[in-house]
N, C-alpha and C positions, 0 to 999 in steps of 0.2 A: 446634277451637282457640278458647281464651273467654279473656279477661279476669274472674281472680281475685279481686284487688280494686285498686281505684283510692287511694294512698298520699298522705299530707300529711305534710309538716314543720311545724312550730312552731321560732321562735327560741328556743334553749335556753341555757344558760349551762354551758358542761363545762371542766376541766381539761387536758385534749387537743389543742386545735385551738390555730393559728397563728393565728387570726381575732385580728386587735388587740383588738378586744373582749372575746376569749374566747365566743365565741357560736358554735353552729352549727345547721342544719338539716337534719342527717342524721339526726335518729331519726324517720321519718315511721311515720304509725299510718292503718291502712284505715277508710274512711270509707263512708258510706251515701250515697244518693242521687244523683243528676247530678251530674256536675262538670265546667266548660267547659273545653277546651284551645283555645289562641291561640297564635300566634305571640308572644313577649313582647318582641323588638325585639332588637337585638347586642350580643353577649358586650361583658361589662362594668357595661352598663344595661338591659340585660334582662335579668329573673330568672328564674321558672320560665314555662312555659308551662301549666301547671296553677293554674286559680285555687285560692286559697289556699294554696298551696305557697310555705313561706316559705325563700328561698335567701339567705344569709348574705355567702358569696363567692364576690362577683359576677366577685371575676379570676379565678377557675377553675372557678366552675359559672356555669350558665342560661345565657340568650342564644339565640337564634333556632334553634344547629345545635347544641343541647343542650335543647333545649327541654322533652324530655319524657327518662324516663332508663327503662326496662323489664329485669327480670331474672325469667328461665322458673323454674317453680315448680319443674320439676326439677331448675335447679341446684342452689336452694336445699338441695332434699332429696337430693343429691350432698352437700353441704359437710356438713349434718344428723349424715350417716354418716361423715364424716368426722371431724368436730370431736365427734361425740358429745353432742348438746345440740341442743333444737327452735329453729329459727329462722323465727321467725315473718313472715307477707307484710309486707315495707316495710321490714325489718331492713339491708338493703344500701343501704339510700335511695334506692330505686327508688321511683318513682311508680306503676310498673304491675305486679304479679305477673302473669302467662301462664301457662297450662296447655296443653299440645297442641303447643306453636311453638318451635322450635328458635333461641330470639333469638339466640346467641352464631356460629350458625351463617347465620345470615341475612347476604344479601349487602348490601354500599352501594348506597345507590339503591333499595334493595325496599321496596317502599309497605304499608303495612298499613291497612286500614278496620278502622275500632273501633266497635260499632256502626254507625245510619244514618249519618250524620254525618259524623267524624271522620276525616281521612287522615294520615298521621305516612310519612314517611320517614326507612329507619335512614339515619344517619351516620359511626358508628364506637361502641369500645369506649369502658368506663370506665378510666380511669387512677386506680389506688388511691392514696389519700395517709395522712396520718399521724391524721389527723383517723377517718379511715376506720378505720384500727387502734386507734385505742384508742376507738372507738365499739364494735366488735363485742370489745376486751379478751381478741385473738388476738396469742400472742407470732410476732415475724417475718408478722404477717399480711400483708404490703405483697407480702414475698417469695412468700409461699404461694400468693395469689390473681395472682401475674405467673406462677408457675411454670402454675399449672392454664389457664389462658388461656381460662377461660369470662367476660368481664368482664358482658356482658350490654350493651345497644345503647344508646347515644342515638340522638334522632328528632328531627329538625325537620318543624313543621306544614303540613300541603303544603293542609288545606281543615278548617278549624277547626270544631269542632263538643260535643257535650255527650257523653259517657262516664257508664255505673257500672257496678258487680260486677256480671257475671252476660254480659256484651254477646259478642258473637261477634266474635272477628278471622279475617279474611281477607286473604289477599296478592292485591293485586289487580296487581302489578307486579312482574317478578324483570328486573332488567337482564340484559344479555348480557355477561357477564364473571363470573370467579371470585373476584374478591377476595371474602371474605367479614369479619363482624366479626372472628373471631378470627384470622384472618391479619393484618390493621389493627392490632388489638392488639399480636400479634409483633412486626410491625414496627415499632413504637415503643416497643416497652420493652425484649424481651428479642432480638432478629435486628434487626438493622438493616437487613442486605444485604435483606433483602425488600421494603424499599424502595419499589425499583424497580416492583416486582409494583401496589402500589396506583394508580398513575398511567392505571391501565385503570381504575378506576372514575369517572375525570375528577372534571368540578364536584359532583357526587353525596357524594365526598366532603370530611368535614370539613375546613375550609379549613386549621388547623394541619397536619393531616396530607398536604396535597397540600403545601404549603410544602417540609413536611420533607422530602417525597418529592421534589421539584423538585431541591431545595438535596442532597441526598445522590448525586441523579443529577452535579447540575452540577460538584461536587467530584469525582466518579469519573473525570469527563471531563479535568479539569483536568492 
């Protein structure tokens, strides 16, 4: 399992996004050398945890349990064959392409070391939005990518350290429980009733997500 390459955003100016500005950060481009990941502080005022990763919007990206965003180079090259057309590392605005690691399949809580360094804990799935669609100029993409339910993970930094292409990942933690990303995913976009299922990965997971999971339980009871 390695690390393909390490992804940067620039503020860009597009037609697509809801950003008041009109600005976004989603077209990141693979880059050379070290590059630190941090904790960047909580959602809202914290942005990426990748230095130089420039994030836009701050109410729905970055933040400490988004901090880093990773999609396996085999989705990629799943979607590739699908949509008919090369999709190149960092195209989903991911910060990290993987080779070898089943990101969409990884559980909450599973720790991954990136190199010496670096520790990242996943968190949950990406939730696609509009911006996302007409960055990659897929009709119905929002729908496409909820049906396939590969979103690929966010990470919050559990021991901050430097990354670049070429570095080794290893899981050096698998909780005791099944929820995985893509059941997380499910359960927030397209099954709701699964819910329930995520409340076994506790504090591990994304704080929206244990919310909803609370709040959908406390309604069933009612």
């Amino acid at each position: 399992m390695k690390l393909l390459s390490v992804n940067l955003g620039r503020r860009k100016s597009v037609p697509y996004t809801d950003h008041p500005e009109g600005v976004t950060g989603i077209d990141k481009q693979p880059v050379e050398g070290p590059v630190r990941v941090a904790a960047p502080g909580p959602k809202g005022t914290g942005g990426s945890g990748v230095a130089g990763d420039q994030i836009c919007s701050l109410r729905h990206h970055g933040g400490d349990d988004q901090a880093v965003y990773a999609v396996a180079r085999e989705d990629l090259d799943d979607w590739e064959r699908e949509l008919g057309r090369p999709l190149v590392n960092g195209v989903f605005g991911e910060n990290l392409t993987t080779s070898g690691l089943d990101v969409s399949g990884a559980l909450i809580g599973e720790r991954w070391r990136i190199g010496s360094e670096l520790v990242l804990e996943v968190t949950s799935g990406r939730i696609p939005c509009r911006t996302f669609q007409g960055h990659l100029g897929e009709k119905q993409w929002v729908k496409r990518f909820m049906t396939k339910g590969a979103p690929g993970a966010y990470l919050r930094v559990i021991e901050p350290g430097e990354i670049r292409a070429g570095d080794s990942v290893e899981i050096i933690h698998r909780p005791d429980h099944d929820v995985t990303v893509a059941l997380q995913f499910r359960a927030v976009t397209t099954d709701r009733k699964l819910l329930p299922r995520l409340l076994a990965a506790g504090e591990a997971l994304h704080p929206e997500s244990l919310e909803a999971a609370h709040k959908y339980v406390a309604q069933q009871g009612a």
